[in-house]
MARGULO-679988 format. One record per residue (C-alpha): residue in one letter; y, x, z negated. Coordinates in Angstrom, 3 decimals. Example, Ala and Ser with C-alpha at 12.3 -4.5 7.8 and 13.67 -1.06 7.14 Angstrom:
# MARGULO-679988
minu:A&y:-4.500&x:12.300&z:-7.800 $
minu:S&y:-1.060&x:13.670&z:-7.140 $
//
This chain:
# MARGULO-679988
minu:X&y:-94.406&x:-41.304&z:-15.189 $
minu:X&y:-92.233&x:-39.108&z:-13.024 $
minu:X&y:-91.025&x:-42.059&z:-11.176 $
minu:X&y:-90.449&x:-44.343&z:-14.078 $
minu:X&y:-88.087&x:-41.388&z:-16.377 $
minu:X&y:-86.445&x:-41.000&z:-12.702 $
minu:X&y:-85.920&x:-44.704&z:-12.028 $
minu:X&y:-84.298&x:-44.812&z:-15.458 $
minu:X&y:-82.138&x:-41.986&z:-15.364 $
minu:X&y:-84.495&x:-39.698&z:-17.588 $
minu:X&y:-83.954&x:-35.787&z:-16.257 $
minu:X&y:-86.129&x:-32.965&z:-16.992 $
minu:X&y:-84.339&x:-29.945&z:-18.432 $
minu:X&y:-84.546&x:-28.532&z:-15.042 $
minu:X&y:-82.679&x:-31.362&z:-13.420 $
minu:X&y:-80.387&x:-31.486&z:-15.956 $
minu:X&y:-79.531&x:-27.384&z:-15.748 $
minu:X&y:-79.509&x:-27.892&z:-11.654 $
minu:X&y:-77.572&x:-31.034&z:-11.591 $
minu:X&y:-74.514&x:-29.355&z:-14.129 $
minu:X&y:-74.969&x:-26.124&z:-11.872 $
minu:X&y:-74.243&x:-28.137&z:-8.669 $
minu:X&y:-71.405&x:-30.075&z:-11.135 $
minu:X&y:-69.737&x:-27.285&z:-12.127 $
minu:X&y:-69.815&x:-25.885&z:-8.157 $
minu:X&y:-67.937&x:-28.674&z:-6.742 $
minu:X&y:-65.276&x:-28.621&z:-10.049 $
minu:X&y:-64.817&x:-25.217&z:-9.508 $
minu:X&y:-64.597&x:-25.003&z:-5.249 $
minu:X&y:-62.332&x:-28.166&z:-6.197 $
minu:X&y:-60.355&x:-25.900&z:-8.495 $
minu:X&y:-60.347&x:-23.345&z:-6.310 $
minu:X&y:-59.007&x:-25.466&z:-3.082 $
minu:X&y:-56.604&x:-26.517&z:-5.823 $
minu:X&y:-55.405&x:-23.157&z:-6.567 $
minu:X&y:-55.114&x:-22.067&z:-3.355 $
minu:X&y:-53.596&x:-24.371&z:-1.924 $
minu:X&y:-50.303&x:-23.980&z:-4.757 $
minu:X&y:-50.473&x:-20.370&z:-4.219 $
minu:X&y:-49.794&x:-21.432&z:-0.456 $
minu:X&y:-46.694&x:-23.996&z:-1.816 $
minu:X&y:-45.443&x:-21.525&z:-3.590 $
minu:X&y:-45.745&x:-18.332&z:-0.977 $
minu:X&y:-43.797&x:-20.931&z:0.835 $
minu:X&y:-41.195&x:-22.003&z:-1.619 $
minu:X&y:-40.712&x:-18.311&z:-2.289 $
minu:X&y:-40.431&x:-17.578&z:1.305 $
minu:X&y:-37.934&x:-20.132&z:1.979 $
minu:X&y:-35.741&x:-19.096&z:-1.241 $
minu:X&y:-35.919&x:-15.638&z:0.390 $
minu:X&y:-34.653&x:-16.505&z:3.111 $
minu:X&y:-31.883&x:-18.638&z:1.533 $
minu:X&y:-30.976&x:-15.659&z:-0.327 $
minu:X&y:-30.713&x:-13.407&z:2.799 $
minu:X&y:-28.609&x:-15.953&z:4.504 $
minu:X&y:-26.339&x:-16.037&z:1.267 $
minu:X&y:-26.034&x:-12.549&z:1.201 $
minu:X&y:-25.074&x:-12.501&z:4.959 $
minu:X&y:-22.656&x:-14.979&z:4.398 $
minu:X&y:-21.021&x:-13.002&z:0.992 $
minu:X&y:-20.844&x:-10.094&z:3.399 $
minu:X&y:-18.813&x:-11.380&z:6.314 $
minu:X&y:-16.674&x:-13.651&z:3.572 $
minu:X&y:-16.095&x:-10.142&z:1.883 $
minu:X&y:-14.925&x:-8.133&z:5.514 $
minu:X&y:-12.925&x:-11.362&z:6.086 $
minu:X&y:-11.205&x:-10.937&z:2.626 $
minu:X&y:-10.482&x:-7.180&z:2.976 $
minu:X&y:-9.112&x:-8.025&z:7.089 $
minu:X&y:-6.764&x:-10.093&z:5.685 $
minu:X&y:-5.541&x:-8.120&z:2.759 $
minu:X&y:-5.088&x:-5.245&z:4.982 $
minu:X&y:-2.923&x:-7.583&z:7.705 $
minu:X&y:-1.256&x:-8.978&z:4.013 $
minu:X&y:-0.682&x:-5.384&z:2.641 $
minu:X&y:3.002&x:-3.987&z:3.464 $
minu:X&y:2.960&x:-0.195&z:5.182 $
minu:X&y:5.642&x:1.823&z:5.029 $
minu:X&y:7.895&x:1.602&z:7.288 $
minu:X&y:7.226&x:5.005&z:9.580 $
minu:X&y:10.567&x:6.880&z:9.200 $
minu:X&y:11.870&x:9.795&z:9.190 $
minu:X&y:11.205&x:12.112&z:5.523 $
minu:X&y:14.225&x:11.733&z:3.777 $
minu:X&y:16.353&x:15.166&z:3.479 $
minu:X&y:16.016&x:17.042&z:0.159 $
minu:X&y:19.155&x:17.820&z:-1.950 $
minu:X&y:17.674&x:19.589&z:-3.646 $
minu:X&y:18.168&x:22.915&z:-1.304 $
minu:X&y:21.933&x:23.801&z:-0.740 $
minu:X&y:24.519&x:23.011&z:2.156 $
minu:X&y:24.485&x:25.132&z:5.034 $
minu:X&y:27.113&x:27.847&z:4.572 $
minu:X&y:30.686&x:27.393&z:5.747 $
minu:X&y:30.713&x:29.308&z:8.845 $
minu:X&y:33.065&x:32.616&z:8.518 $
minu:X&y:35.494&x:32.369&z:11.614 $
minu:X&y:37.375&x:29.302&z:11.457 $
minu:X&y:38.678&x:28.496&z:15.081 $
minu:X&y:42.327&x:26.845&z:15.101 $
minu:X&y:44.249&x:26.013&z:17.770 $
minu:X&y:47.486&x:28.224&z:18.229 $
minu:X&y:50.927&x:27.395&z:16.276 $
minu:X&y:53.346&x:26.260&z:19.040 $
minu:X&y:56.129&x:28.341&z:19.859 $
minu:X&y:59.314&x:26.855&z:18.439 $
minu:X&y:61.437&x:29.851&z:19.821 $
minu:X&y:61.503&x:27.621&z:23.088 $
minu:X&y:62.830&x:24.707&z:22.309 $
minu:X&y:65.088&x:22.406&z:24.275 $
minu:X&y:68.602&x:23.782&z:24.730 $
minu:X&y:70.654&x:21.912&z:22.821 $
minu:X&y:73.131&x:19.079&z:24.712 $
minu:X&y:76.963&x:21.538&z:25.702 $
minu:X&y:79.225&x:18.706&z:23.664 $
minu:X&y:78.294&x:18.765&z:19.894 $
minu:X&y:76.523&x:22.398&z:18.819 $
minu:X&y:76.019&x:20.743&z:15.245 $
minu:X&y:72.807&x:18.660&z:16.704 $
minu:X&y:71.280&x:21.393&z:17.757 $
minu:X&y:71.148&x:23.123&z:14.898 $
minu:X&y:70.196&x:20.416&z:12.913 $
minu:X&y:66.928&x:19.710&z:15.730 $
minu:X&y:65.890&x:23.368&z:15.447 $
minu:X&y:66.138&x:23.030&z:11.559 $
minu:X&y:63.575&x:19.646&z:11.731 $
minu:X&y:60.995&x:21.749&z:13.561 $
minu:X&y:58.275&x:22.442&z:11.920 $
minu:X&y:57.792&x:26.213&z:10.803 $
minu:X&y:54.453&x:27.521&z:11.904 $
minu:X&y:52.612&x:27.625&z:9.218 $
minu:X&y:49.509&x:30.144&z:8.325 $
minu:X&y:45.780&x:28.106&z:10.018 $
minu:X&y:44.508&x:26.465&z:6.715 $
minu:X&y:40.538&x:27.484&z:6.259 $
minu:X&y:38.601&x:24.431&z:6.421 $
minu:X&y:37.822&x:22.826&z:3.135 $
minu:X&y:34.668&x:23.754&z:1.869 $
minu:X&y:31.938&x:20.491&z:1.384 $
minu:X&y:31.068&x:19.406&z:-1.748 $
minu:X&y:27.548&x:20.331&z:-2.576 $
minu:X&y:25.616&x:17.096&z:-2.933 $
minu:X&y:23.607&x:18.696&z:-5.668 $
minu:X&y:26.546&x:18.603&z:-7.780 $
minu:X&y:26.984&x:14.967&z:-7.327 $
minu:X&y:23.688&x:13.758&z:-7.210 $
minu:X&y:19.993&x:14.573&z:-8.587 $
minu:X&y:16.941&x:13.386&z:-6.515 $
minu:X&y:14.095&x:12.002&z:-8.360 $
minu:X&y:10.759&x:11.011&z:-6.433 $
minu:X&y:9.052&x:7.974&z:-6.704 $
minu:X&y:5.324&x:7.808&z:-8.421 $
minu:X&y:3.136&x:5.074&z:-8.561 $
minu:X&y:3.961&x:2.381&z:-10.578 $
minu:X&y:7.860&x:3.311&z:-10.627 $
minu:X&y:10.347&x:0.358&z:-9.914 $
minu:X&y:13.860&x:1.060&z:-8.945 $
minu:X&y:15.185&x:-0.729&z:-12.428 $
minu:X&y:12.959&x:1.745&z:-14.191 $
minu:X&y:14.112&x:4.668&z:-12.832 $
minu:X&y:18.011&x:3.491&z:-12.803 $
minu:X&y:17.625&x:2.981&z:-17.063 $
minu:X&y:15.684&x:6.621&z:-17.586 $
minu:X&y:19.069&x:8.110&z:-15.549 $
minu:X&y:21.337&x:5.726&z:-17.051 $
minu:X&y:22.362&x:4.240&z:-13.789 $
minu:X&y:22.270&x:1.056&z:-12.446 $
minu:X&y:19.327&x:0.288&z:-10.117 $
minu:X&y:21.917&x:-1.359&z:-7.762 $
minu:X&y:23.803&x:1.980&z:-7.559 $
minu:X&y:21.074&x:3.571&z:-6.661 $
minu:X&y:19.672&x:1.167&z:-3.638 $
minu:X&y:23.529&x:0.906&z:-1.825 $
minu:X&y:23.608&x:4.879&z:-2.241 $
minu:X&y:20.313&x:5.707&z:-0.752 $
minu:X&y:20.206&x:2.551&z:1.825 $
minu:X&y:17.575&x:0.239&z:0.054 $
minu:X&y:17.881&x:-2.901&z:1.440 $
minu:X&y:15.156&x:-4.287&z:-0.888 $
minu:X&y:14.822&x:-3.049&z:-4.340 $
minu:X&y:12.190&x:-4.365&z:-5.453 $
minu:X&y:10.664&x:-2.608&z:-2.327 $
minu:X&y:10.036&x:1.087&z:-3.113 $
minu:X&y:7.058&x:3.652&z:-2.171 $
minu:X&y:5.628&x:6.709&z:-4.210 $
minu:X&y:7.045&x:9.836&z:-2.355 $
minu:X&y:9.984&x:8.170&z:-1.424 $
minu:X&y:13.271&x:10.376&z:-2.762 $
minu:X&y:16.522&x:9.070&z:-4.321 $
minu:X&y:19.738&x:10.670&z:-4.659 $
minu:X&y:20.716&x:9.593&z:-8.328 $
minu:X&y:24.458&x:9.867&z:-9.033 $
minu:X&y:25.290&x:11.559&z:-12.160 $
minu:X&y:27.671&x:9.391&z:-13.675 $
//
């Protein structure tokens, strides 16, 4: 009877239990080559994005050194001068001894031509008289003509011209600014007072 309920695809429990145990095996090695193998795709999709990402950042890196290269080389410097003089400190004192050159002596003058005495007279008369050596005239202390304001960040020439009530034009031809719209904080300006 065995071989009839096998021929006709009768099981015993025990065939039954066996055959779903070596079923459910293969469905789960099947699930399991299945799984493993997408863990693999995606260790290697992640891998590859990885590396995409490190190339990207290497790229953003030497993009970002290029930018700040060429903003430096775009970036005006100051032009290396010399510091301009404060006016703020006085002129040097006029010096004490004032060196002249001696008044001619007009008690030697030509003698006077024998015919007419009158032109002689009259030539000894147009000479200069000696007078006293003059002291040299004292300079004007810039101070008095001028204030000096220095130049913070964020100041333009136009700004500083309408807080002193002076034209920002005045104030580049007397301090030599070729470009006002070109100024530098710690740069001073003599500001007239007018």
């Amino acid at each position: 009877m065995d071989d009839l309920k096998e021929n006709l695809g009768f099981d015993s429990e025990e065939e039954k239990a066996k055959k779903a145990a070596e079923k459910a095996a293969e469905q789960a090695k099947e699930a399991a080559e299945k799984a493993a193998e997408e863990a693999k795709d995606r260790a290697e999709e992640a891998a590859k994005e990885a590396k995409e990402a490190a190339q990207a950042k290497a790229k953003a890196e030497e993009a970002r050194h290029k930018a700040d290269e060429a903003l430096a080389k775009a970036t005006p410097t100051a032009p290396k001068t010399a510091p301009a003089p404060d006016y703020t400190k006085s002129a040097d004192p006029v010096p004490t001894q004032v060196h002249t050159a001696p008044a001619p002596d007009y008690t030697k003058s030509v003698p006077a031509p024998s015919v007419d005495a009158a032109p002689a007279q009259e030539a000894v008369a147009a000479a200069p008289k000696a007078d006293k050596p003059k002291a040299a005239p004292k300079p004007q202390v810039e101070r008095e003509q001028y204030r000096t304001y220095t130049v913070k960040s964020g100041d333009t020439l136009s700004e500083i011209g309408e807080r002193f009530g002076v034209s920002y034009r005045k104030i580049a031809k007397l301090n030599n600014v070729e470009d006002p719209d070109l100024i530098y904080p710690g740069q001073k300006f003599k500001i007239p007072n007018d």
